[in-house]
Backbone as numpy.savetxt, mean C-alpha at the origin, in Angstrom:
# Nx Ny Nz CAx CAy CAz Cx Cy Cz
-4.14 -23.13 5.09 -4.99 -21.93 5.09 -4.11 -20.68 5.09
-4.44 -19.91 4.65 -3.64 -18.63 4.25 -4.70 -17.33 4.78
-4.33 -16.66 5.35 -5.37 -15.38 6.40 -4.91 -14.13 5.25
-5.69 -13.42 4.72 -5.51 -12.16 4.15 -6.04 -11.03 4.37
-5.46 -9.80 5.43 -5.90 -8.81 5.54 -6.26 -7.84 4.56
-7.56 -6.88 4.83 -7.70 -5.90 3.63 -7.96 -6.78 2.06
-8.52 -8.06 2.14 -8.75 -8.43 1.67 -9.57 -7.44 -0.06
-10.33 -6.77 0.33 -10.73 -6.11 -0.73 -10.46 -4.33 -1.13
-8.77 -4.47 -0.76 -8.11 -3.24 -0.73 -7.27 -3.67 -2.03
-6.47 -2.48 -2.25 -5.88 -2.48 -3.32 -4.84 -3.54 -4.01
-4.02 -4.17 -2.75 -3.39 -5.44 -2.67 -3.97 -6.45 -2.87
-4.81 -6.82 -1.23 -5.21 -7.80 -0.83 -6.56 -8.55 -2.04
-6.96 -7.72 -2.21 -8.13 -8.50 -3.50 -7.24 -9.32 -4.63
-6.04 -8.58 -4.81 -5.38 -9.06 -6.33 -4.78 -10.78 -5.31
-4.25 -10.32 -4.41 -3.39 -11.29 -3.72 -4.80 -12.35 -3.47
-6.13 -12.18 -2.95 -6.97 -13.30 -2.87 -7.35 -14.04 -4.04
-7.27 -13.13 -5.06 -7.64 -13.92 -6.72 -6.43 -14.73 -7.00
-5.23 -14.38 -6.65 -4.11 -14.97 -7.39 -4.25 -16.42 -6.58
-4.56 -16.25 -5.02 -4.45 -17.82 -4.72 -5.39 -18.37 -4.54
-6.68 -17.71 -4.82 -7.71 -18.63 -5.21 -7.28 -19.40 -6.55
-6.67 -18.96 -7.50 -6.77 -19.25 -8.90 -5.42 -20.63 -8.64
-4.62 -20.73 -7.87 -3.79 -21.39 -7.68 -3.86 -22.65 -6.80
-5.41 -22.57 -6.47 -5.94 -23.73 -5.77 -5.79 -23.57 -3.99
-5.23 -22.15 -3.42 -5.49 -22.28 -2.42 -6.27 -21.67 -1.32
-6.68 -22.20 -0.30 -7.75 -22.15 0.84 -7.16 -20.94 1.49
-8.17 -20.12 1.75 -8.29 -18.56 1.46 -8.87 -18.16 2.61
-8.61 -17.12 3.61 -9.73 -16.49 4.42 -9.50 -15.15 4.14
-10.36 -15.08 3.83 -10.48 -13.41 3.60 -11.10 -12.29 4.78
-10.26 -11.52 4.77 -10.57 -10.50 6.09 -11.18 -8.98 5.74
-12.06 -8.74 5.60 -12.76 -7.14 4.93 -13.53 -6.59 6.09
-14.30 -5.70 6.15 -15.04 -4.92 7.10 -16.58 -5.03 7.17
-16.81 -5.35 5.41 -18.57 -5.94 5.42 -18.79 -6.83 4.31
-20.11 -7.48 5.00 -19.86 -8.94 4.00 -20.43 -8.19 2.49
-20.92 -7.14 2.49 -20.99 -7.50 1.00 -19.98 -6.82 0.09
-18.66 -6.37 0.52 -17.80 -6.10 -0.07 -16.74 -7.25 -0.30
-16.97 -8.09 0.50 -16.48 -9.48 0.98 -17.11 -10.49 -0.41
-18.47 -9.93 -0.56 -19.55 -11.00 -1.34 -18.67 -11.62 -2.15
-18.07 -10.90 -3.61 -17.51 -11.53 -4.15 -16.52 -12.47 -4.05
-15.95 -12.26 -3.49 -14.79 -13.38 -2.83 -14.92 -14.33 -2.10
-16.33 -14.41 -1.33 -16.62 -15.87 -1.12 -17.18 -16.23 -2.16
-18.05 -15.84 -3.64 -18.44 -16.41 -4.17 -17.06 -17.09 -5.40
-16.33 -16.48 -5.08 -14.74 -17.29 -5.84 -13.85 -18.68 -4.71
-14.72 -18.03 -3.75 -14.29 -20.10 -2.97 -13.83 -19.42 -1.66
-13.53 -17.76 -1.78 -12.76 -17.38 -0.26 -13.83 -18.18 1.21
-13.07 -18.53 2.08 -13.99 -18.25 3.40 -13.53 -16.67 3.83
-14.78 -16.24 4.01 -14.95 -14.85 4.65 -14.84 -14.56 5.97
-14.60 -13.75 6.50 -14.99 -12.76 7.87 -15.02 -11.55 7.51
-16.14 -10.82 7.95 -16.63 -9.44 8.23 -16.21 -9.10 9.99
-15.57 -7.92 9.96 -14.89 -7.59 10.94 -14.15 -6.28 10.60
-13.94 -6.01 12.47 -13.19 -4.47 12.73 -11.76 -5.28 12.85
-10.57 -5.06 12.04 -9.15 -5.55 12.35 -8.63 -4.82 13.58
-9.11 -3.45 14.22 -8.77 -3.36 15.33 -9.25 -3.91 16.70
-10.20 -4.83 16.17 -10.81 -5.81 17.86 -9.60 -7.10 17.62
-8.81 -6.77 18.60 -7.88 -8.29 18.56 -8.55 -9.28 18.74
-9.46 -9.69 19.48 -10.29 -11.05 19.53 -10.71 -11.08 17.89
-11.31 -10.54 17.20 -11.42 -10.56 16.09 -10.41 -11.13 14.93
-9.22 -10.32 15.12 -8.08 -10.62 14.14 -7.73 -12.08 14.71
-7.51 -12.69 16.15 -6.92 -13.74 16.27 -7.36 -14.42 16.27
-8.54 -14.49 16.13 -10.14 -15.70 15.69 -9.90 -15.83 14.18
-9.15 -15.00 13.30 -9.05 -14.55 11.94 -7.62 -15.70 11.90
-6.75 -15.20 12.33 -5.56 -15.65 12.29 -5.01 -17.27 12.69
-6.10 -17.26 14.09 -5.78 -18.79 14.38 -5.88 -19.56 13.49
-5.46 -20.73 13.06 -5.21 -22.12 12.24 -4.83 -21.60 10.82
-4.35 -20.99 10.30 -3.52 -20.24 9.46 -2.00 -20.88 9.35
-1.73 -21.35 8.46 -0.18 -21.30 8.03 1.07 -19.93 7.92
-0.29 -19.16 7.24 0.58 -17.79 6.71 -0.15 -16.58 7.11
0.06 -15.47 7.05 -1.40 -14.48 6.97 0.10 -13.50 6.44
-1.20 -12.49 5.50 -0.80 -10.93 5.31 -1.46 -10.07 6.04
-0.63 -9.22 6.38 -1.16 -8.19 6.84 -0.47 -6.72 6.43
-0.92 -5.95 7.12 -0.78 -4.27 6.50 -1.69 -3.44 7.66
-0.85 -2.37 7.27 -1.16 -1.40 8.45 -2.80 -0.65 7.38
-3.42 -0.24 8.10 -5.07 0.71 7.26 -4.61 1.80 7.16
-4.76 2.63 6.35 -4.34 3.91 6.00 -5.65 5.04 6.30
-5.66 5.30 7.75 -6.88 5.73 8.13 -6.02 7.36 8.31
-7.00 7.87 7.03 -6.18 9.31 6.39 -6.88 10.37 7.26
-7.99 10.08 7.62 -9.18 10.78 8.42 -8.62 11.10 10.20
-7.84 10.01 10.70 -7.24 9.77 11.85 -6.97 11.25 12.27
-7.40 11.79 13.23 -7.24 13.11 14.35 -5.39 13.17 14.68
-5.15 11.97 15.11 -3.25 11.25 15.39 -3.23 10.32 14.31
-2.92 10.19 13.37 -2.41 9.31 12.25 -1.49 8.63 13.03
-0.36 8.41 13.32 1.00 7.96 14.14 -0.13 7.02 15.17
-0.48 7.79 15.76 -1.60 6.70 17.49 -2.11 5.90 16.80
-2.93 6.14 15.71 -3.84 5.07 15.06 -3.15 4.44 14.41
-1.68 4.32 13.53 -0.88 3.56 12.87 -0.33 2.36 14.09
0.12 2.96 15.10 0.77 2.29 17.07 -0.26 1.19 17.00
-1.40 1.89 17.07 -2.20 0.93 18.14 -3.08 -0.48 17.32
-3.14 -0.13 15.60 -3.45 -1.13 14.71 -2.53 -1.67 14.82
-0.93 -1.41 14.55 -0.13 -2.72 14.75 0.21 -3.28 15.61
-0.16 -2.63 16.83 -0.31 -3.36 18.18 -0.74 -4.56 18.24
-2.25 -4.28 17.49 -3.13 -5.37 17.65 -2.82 -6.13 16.57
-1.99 -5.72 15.55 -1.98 -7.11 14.28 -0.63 -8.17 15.28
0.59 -7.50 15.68 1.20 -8.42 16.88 0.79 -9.09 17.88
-0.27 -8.29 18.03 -0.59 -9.34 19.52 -1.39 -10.55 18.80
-2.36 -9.80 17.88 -3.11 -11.51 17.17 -2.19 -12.39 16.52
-0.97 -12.08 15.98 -0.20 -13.17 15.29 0.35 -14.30 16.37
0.87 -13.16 17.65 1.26 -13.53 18.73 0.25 -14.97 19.72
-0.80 -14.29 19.44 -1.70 -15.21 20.33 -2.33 -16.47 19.43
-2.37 -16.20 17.90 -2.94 -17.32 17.01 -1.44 -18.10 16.79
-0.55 -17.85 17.37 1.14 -18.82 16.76 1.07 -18.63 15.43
0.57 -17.79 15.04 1.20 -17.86 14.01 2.77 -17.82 13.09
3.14 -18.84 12.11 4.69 -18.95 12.17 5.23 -18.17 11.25
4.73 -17.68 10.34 4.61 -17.25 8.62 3.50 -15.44 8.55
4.24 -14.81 8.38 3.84 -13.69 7.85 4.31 -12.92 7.03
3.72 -12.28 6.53 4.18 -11.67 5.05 3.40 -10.27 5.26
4.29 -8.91 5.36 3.73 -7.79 5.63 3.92 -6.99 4.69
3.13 -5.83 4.34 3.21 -4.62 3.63 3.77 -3.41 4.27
5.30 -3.15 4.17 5.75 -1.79 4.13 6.07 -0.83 3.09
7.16 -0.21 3.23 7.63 0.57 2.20 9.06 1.06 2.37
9.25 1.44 0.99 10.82 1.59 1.11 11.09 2.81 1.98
12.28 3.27 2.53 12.00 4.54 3.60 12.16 3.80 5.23
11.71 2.66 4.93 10.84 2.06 6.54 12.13 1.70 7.54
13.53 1.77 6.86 14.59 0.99 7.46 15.33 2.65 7.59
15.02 4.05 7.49 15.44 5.23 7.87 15.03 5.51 9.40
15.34 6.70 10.02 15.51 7.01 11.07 14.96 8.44 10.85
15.09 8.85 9.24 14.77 10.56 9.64 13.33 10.84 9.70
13.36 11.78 9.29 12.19 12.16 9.07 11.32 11.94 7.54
10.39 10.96 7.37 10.10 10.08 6.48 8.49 10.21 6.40
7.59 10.95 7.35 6.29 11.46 7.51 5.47 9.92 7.63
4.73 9.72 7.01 3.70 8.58 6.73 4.73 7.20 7.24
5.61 7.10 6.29 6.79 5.93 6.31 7.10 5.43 8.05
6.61 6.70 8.71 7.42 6.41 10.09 6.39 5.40 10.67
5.39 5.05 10.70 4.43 4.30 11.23 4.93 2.76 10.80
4.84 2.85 9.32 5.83 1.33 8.74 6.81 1.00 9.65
8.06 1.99 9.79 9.30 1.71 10.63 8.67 1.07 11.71
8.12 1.77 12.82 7.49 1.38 13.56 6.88 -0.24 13.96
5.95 -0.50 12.80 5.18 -1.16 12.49 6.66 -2.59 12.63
7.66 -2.70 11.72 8.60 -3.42 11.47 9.26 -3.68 12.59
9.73 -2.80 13.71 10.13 -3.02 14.52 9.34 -3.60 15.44
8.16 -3.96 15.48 7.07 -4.78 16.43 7.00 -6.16 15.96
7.04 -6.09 14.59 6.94 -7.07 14.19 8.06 -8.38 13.82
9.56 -7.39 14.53 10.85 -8.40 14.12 11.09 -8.09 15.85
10.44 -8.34 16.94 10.33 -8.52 18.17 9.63 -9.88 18.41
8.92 -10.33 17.46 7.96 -11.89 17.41 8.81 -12.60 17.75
9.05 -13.54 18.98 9.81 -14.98 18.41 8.73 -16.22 17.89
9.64 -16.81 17.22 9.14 -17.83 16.47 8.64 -17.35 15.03
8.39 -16.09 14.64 7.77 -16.01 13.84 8.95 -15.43 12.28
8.33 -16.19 11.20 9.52 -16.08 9.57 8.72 -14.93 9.53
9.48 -13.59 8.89 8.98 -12.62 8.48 9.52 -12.35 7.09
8.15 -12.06 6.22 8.89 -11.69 4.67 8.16 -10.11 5.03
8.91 -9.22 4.73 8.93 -7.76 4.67 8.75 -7.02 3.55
7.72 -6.68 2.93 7.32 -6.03 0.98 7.31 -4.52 1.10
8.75 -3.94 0.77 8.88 -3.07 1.06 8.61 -2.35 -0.46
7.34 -1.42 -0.50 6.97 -0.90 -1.56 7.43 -0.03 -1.72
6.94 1.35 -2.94 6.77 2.53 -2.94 5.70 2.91 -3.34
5.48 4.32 -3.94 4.36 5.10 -4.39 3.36 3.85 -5.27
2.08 4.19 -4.96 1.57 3.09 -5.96 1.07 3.93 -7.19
1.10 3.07 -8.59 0.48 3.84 -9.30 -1.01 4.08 -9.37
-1.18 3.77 -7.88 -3.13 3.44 -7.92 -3.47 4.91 -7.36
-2.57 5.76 -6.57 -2.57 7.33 -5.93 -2.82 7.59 -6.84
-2.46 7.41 -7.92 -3.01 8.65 -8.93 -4.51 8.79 -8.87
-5.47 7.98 -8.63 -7.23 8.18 -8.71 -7.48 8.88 -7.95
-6.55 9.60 -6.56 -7.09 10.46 -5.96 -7.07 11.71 -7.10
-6.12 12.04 -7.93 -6.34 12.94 -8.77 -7.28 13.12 -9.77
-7.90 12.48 -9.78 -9.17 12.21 -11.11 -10.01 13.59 -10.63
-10.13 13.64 -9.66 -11.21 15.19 -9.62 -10.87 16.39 -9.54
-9.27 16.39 -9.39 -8.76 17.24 -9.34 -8.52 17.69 -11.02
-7.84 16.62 -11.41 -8.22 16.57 -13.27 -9.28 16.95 -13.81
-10.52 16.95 -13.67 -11.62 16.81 -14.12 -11.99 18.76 -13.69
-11.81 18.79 -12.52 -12.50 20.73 -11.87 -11.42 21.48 -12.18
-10.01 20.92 -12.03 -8.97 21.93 -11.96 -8.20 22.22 -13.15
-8.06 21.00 -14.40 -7.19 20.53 -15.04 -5.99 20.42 -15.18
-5.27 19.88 -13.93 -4.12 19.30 -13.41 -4.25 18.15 -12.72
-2.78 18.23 -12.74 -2.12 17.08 -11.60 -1.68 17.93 -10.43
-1.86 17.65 -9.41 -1.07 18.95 -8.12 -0.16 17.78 -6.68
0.79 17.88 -6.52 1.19 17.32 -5.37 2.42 18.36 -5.12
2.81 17.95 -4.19 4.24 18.63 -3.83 5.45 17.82 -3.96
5.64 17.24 -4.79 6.82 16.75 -5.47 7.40 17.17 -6.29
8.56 17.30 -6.39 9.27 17.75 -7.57 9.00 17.71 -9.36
8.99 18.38 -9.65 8.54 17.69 -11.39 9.13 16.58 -11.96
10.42 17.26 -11.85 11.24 16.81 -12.57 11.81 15.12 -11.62
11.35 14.90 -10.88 12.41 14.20 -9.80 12.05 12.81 -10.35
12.66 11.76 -10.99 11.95 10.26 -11.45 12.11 9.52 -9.60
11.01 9.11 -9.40 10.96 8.49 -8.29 10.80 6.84 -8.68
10.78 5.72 -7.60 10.25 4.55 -8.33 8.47 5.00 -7.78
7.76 4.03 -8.58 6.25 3.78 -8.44 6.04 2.38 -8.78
5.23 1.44 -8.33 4.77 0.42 -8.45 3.28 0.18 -8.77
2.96 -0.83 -9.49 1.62 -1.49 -9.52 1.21 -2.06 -8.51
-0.34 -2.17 -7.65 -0.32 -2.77 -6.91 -0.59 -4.63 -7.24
-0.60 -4.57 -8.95 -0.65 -5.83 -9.09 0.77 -6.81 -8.66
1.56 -5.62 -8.69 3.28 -6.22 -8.66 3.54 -6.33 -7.51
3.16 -5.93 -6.37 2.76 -6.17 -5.20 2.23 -7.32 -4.61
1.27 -7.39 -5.17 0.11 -8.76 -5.09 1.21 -9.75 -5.68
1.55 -9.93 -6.65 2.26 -10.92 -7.28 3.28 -11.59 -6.59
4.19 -10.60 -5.40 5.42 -11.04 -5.32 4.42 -11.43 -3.42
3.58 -10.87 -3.23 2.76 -11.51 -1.67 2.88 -12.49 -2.26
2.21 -12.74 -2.98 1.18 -14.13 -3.37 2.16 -15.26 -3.52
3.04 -15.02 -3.94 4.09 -15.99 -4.31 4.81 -16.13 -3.16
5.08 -15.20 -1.86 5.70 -15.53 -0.60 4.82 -16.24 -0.09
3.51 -16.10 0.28 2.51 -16.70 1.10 1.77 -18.25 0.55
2.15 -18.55 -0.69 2.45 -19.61 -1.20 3.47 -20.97 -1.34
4.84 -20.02 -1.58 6.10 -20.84 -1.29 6.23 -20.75 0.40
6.34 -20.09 0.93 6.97 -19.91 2.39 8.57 -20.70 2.30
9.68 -20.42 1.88 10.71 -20.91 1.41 11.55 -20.06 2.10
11.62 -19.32 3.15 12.53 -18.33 4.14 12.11 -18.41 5.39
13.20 -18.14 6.08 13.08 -18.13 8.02 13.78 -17.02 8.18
13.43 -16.58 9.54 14.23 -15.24 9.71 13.28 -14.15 9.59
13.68 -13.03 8.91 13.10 -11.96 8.31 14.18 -11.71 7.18
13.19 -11.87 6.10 13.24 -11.69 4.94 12.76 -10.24 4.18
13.64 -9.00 3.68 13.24 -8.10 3.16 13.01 -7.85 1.33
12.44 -7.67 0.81 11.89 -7.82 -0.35 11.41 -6.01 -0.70
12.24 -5.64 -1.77 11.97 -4.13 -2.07 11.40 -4.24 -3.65
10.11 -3.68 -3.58 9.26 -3.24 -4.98 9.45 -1.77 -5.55
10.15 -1.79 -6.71 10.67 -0.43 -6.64 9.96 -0.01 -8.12
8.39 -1.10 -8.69 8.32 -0.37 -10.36 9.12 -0.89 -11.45
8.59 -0.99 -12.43 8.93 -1.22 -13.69 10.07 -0.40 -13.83
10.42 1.12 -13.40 11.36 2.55 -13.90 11.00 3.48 -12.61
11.72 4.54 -12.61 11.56 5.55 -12.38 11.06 6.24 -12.94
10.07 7.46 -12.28 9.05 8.76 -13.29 9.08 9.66 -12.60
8.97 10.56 -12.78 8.70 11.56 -12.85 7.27 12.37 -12.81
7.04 13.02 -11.59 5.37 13.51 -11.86 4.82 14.29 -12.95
5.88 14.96 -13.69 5.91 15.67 -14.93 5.45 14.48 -15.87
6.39 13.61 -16.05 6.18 12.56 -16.68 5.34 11.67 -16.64
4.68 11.47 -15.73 3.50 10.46 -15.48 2.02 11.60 -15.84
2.35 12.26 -15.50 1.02 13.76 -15.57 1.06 13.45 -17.60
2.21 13.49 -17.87 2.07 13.70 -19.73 1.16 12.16 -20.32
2.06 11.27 -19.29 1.38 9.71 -20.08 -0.16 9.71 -20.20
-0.08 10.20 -18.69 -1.75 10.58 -18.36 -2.87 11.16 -18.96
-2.56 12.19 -19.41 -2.80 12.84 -20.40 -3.06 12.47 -21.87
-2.07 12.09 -22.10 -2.25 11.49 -23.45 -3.70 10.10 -23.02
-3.43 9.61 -22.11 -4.60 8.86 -22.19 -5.87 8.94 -21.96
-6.30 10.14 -21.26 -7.30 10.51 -21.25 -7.94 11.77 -21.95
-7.10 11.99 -23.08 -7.35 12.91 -24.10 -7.28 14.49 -23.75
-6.18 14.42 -22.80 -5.90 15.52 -22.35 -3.98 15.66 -22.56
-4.09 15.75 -23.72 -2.73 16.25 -23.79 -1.44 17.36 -23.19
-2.61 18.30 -23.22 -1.69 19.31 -22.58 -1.83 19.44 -20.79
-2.04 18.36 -20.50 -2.66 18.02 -18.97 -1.10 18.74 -18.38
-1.27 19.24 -17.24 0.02 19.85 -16.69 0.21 19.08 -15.36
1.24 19.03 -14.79 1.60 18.98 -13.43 1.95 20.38 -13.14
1.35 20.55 -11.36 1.89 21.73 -10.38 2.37 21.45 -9.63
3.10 21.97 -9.06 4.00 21.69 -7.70 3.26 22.09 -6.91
2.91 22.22 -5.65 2.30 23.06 -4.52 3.18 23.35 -4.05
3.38 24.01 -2.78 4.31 24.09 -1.96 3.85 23.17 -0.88
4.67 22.90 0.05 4.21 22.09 0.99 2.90 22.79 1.71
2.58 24.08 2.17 2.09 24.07 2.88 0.84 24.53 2.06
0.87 24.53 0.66 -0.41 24.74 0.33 -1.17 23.08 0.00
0.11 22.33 -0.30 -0.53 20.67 -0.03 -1.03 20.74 1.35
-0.55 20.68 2.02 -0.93 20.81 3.48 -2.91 20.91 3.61
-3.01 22.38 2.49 -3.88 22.86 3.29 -5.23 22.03 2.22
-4.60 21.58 0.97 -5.42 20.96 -0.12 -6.00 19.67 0.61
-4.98 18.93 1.03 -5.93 17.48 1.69 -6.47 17.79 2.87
-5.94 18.87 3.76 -7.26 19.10 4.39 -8.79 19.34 3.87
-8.52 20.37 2.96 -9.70 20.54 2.46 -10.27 19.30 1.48
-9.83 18.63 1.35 -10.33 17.12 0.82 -10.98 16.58 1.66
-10.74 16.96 3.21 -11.73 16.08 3.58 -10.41 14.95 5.16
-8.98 14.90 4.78 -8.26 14.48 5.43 -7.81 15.45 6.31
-7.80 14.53 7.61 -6.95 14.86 9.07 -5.89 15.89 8.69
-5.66 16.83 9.34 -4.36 17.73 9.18 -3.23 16.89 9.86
-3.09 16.09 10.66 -2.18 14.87 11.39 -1.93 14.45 10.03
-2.80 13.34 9.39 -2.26 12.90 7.60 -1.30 13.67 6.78
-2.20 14.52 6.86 -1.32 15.94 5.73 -0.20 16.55 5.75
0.29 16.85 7.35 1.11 17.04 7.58 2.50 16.06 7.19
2.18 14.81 7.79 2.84 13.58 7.32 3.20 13.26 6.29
1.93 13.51 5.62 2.26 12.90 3.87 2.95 14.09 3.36
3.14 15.21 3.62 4.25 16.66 2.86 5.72 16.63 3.40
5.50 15.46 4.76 6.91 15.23 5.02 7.37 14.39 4.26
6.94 13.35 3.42 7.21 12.09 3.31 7.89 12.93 2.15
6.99 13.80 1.03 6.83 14.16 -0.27 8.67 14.87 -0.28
8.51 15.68 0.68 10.20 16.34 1.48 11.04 15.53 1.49
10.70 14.20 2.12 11.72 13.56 2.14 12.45 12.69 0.69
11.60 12.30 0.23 11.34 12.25 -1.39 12.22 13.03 -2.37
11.69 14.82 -1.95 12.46 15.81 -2.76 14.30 16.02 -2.26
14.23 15.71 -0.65 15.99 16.14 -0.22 16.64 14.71 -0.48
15.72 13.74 -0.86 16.77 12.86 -1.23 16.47 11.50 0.08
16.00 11.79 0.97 15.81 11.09 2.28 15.63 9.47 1.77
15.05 9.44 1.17 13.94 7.92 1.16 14.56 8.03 -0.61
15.44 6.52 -0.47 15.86 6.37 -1.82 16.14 4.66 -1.58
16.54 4.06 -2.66 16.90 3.10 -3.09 17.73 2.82 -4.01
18.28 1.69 -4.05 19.02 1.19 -5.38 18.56 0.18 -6.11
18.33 0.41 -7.43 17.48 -0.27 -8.34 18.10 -1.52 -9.08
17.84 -2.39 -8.85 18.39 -3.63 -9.17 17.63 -4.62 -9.93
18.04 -5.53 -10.85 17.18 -6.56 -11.59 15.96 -7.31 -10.65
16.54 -7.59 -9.23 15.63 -8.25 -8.13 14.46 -7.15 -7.81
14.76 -5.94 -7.99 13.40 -5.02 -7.10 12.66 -4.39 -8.14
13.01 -5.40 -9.40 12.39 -3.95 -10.36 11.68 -4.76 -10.80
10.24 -4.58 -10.83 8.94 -5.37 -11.45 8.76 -4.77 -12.68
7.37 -5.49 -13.49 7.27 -5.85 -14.77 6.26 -4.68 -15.35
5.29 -4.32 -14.72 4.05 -3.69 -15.05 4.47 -2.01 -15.38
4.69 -1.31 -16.85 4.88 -0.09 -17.24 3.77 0.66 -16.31
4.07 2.08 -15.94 3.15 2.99 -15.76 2.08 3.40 -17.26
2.66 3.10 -17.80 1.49 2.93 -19.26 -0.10 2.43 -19.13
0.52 1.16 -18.69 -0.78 -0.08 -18.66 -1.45 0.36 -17.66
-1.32 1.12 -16.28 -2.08 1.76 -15.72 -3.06 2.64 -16.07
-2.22 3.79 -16.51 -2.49 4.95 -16.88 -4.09 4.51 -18.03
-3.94 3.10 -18.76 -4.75 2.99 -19.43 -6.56 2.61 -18.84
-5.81 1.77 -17.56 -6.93 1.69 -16.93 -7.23 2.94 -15.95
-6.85 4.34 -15.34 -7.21 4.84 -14.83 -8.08 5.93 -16.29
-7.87 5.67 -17.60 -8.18 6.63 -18.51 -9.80 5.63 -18.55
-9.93 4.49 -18.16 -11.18 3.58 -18.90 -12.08 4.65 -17.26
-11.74 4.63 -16.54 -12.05 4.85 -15.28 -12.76 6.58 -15.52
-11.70 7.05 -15.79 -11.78 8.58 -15.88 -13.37 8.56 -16.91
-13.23 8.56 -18.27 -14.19 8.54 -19.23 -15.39 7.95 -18.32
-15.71 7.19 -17.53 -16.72 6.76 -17.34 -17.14 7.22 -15.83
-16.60 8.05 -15.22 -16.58 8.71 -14.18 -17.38 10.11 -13.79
């Protein structure tokens, strides 16, 4: 049995299809059954549940071989940081109390820094609770940017006609698919072929550029001359507030974007961390998305 958190999040759905399709016994973990629906009707066993009631998660977790898990990205959070603490509190203590031997987690690259890294620091965090387990093999999926952030921009595209973050234009960062993600879970939580803690970095097909991803973009949704803006930090700041997100989030995420621009949070790109999926093939499905939106 294999336990999958966030089951019908951006990962976790791709990661439940891949091992349903591979013949294996599935529990799927979501928040309500009918977002859940589909996935038991593909063979998952379900639970509907709050992942922050530990009796919950370790009722989830018990008799499990493997489980994924991941921290919730609760952007709304008053303390983002408290609410990042106290979810992975509880994903340790349930691994802890179900024995579980095998886990396979979602971080990000950044997560093994010390500076100031905004959002990233909760991951760090998160990692260091989780390589305190004894007994337990840890595989560690240390991501980056997904190319799925971009859909928060679709309305901003659509009222403003831009792209807006506070990143550099010009700066090629890595970005990943979250299918490439899913792919390389799915295949840990399948093989289980490591002890220890095992780190694993997803760094994207390439490096891009927000300039550059704003143009692909564009071109695919018939907006050619689509622009990227820079904000400044503190007018990002004040944009996802007004979206609707925690100023705790916002703040965080313009550090992360900082840390990004001085160079903080980097990697080295290697044949092993560099996945398959172009920012193209995205871009095509966020354009099927856009048009029908």
């Amino acid at each position: 049995m294999i336990t999958v958190m966030g089951a019908t999040g951006n990962t976790g759905r791709k990661i439940t299809a891949a091992l349903l399709g591979a013949g294996e016994k599935v529990r799927a973990l979501g928040r309500s059954d009918s977002k859940l629906a589909d996935l038991q009707r593909a063979g998952a066993d379900v639970l509907a549940g709050d992942t922050a009631d530990a009796t919950f998660l370790t009722n989830a977790f018990r008799g499990a071989d493997v489980v994924y898990t991941l921290l919730p990205m609760e952007r709304r959070a008053t303390d983002y940081l408290a609410q990042q603490d106290q979810a992975g509190a509880t994903i340790v203590s349930a691994i802890r109390d179900s024995a579980v031997q095998y886990v396979v987690a979602l971080s990000s690259m950044g997560a093994d820094s010390d500076e100031a890294t905004g959002v990233i620091r909760g991951l760090r965090a998160q990692e260091g609770r989780l390589m305190q387990l004894d007994g337990v093999n840890l595989f560690l999926l240390r991501a980056v940017s997904f190319f799925e952030n971009f859909y928060d921009q679709l309305e901003v595209i659509k009222h403003e006609g831009i792209v807006a973050d506070s990143v550099e234009p010009d700066l090629a960062i890595p970005m990943v698919a979250a299918r490439d993600i899913a792919d390389a879970a799915a295949k840990a939580l399948r093989v289980r072929d490591w002890s220890g803690v095992v780190v694993r970095e997803l760094l994207g097909q390439r490096d891009i550029s927000y300039a550059e991803a704003t143009r692909i973009l564009g071109g695919h949704i018939g907006k050619p001359t689509l622009a990227y803006v820079q904000l400044s930090y503190a007018d990002m700041t004040n944009a996802l507030v007004k979206a609707g997100l925690s100023a705790s989030f916002a703040e965080l995420y313009v550090e992360m974007t900082r840390a990004f621009n001085e160079g903080t949070v980097n990697a080295r790109r290697t044949a092993e961390n560099t996945t398959r999926t172009p920012f193209e093939d995205f871009a095509a499905e966020l354009a099927r998305v856009y048009q029908t939106s």
